[in-house]
FITOR-943112 format. One line per 2 residues: number of its first residue (from 1); their letters; for each residue x, y, z of C-alpha. Coordinates in steps of 0.02 Angstrom, whole numbers, padded with zeros to 5 digits. Layout:
N
NUM) a) X Y Z; ...
//
This chain:
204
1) xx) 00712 -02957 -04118; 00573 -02977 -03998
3) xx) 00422 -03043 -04030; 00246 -03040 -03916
5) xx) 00194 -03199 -03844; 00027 -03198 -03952
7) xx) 00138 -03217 -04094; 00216 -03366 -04045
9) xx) 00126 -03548 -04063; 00115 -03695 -03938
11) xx) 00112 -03848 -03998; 00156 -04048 -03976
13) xx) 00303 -04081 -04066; 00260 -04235 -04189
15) xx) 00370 -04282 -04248; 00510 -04231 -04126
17) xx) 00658 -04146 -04194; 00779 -04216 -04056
19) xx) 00933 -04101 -04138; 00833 -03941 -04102
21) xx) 00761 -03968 -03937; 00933 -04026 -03857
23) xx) 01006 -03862 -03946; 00893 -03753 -03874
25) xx) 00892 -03848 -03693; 01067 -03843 -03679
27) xx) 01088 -03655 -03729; 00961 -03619 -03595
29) xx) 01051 -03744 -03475; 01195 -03755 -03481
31) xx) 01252 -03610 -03342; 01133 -03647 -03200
33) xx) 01193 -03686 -03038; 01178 -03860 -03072
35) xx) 01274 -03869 -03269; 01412 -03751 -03164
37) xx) 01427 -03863 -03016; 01450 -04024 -03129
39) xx) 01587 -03905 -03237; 01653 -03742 -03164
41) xx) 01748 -03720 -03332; 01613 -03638 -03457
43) xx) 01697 -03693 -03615; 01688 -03872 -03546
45) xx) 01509 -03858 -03530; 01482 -03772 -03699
47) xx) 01557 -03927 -03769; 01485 -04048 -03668
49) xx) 01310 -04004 -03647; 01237 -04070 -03808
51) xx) 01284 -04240 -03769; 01229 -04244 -03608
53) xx) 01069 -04178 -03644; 01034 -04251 -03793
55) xx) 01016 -04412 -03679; 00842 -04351 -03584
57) xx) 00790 -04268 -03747; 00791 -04413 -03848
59) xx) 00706 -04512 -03685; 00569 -04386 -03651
61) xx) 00551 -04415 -03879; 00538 -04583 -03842
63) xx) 00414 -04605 -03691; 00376 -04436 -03627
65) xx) 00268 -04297 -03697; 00360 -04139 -03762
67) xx) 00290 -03970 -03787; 00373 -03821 -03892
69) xx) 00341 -03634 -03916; 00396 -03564 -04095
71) xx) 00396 -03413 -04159; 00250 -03413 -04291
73) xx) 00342 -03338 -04431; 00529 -03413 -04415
75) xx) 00460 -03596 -04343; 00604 -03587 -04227
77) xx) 00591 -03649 -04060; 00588 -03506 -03920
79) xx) 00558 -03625 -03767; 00515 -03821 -03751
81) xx) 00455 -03915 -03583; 00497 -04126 -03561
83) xx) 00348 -04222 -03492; 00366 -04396 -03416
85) xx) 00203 -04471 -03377; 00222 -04573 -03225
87) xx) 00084 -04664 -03202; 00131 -04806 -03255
89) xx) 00314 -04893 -03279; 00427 -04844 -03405
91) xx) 00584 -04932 -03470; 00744 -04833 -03395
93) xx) 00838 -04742 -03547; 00937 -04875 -03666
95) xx) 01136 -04878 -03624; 01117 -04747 -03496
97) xx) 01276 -04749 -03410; 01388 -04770 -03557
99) xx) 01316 -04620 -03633; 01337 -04535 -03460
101) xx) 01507 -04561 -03448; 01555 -04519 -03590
103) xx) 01439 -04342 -03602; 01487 -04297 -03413
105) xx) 01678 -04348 -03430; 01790 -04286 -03268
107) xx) 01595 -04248 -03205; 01532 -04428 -03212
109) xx) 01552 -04446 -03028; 01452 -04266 -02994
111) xx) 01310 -04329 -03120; 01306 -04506 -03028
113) xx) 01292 -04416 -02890; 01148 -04292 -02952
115) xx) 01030 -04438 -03008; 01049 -04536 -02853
117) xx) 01009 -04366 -02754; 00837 -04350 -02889
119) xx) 00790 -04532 -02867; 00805 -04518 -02665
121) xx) 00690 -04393 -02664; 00569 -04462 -02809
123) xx) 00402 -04484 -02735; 00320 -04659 -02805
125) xx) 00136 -04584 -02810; 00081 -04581 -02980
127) xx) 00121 -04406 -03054; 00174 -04308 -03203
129) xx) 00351 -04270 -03204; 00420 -04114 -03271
131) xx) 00613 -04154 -03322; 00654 -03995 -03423
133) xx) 00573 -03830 -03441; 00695 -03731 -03550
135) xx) 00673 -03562 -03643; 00821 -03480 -03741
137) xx) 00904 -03351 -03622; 00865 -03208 -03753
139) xx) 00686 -03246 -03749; 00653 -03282 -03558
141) xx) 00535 -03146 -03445; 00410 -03168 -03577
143) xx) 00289 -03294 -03530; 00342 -03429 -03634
145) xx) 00387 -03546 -03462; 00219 -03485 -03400
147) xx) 00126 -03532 -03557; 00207 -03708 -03561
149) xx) 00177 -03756 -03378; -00026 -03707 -03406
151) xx) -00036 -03801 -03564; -00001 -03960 -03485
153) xx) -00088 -03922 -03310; -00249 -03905 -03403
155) xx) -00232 -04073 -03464; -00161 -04129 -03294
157) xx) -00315 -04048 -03196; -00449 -04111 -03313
159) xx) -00382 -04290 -03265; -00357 -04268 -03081
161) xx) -00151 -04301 -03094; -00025 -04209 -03002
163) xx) 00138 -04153 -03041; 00307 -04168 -02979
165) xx) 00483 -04050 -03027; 00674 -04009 -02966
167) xx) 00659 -03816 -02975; 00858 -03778 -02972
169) xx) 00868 -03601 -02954; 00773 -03452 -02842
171) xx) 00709 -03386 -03021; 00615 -03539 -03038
173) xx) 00577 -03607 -02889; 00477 -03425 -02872
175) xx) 00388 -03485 -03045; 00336 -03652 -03007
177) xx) 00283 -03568 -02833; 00156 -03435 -02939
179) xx) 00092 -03598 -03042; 00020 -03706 -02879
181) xx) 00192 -03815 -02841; 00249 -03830 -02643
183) xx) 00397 -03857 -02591; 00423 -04051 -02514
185) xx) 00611 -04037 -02492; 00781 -03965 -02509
187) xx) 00890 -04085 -02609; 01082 -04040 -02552
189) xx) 01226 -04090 -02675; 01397 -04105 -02616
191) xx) 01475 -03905 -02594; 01346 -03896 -02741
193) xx) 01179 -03774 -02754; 01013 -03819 -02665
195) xx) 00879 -03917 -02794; 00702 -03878 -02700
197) xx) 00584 -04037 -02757; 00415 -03949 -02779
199) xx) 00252 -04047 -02794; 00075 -03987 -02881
201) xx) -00082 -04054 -02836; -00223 -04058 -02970
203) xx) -00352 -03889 -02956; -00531 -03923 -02995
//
């Protein structure tokens, strides 16, 4: 069924329903260039993905801000974006690399390898950082990504604060592109896809 996007709803999710969010961001995920370079085998990731992102979901529940779109009449989440605000320290996530081991299994070394590629390339200004921006694949080309990004712009613009993203496909490096982000550099993982780090400056 489809559904217009002035019938969905965009909210804060309080209180966070961690078991839905890392659902719905590992449905969306989980085949990207990225999910398919840490596991060529698709049943692998299928089975793997909730774990793995379960860790940033419960993180972003924790000390991030999370935004969700839901359809109005079902209440069930169509797309959901993962805020950390970094302007300020944060504690890292609690038992991180335990937990990644055991979600990434015979990927461990690709995921170690991911995160120390995303924290080269980091910048240390203080910014906004957008982790996830996930909308189920039946429900993407509607403006629900669109909708989420300019939610939290607003907020960022009326404060001054810029932003900061991985985009990891063409797709959405051509979104973030249409929403103010530049491109700062090309992240290259080992015989892996391009990430393009993208950075938004605040618009009076």
């Amino acid at each position: 069924m489809t559904y217009a996007i002035q019938e969905l709803v965009i909210r804060d999710v309080a209180p966070v329903d961690t078991d839905e969010i890392t659902e719905l961001v590992a449905d969306a995920m989980r085949d990207g260039p990225v999910a398919r370079w840490l596991h060529a085998d698709p049943g692998v990731r299928r089975r793997e993905a909730p774990a793995y992102f379960s860790i940033f979901v419960e993180y972003a529940a924790q000390h991030g801000e999370v935004y969700a779109i839901a359809d109005a009449q079902s209440g069930r989440l169509s797309g959901v974006a993962l805020w950390f605000p970094l302007t300020s320290l944060i504690p890292p996530p609690v038992d991180y690399e335990r937990r990644l081991k055991e979600a990434a299994g015979d990927a461990f070394d690709r995921a170690c390898q991911l995160d120390a590629a995303i924290e080269e390339h980091h910048p240390l200004e203080p910014h906004h950082y957008l982790a996830f921006l996930a909308v189920r694949p039946e429900e993407q080309n509607r403006g629900i990504g669109s909708a989420l990004l300019e939610r939290h712009h607003a907020r960022l613009d009326a404060a001054g604060i810029p932003a900061y993203l991985e985009a990891n496909d063409t797709r959405n490096r051509d979104l973030y592109l249409r929403h103010g982000y530049r491109i700062q550099s090309v992240i290259e993982l080992p015989d892996g896809p391009p990430l393009w780090t993208m950075w938004r400056a605040p618009m009076a």
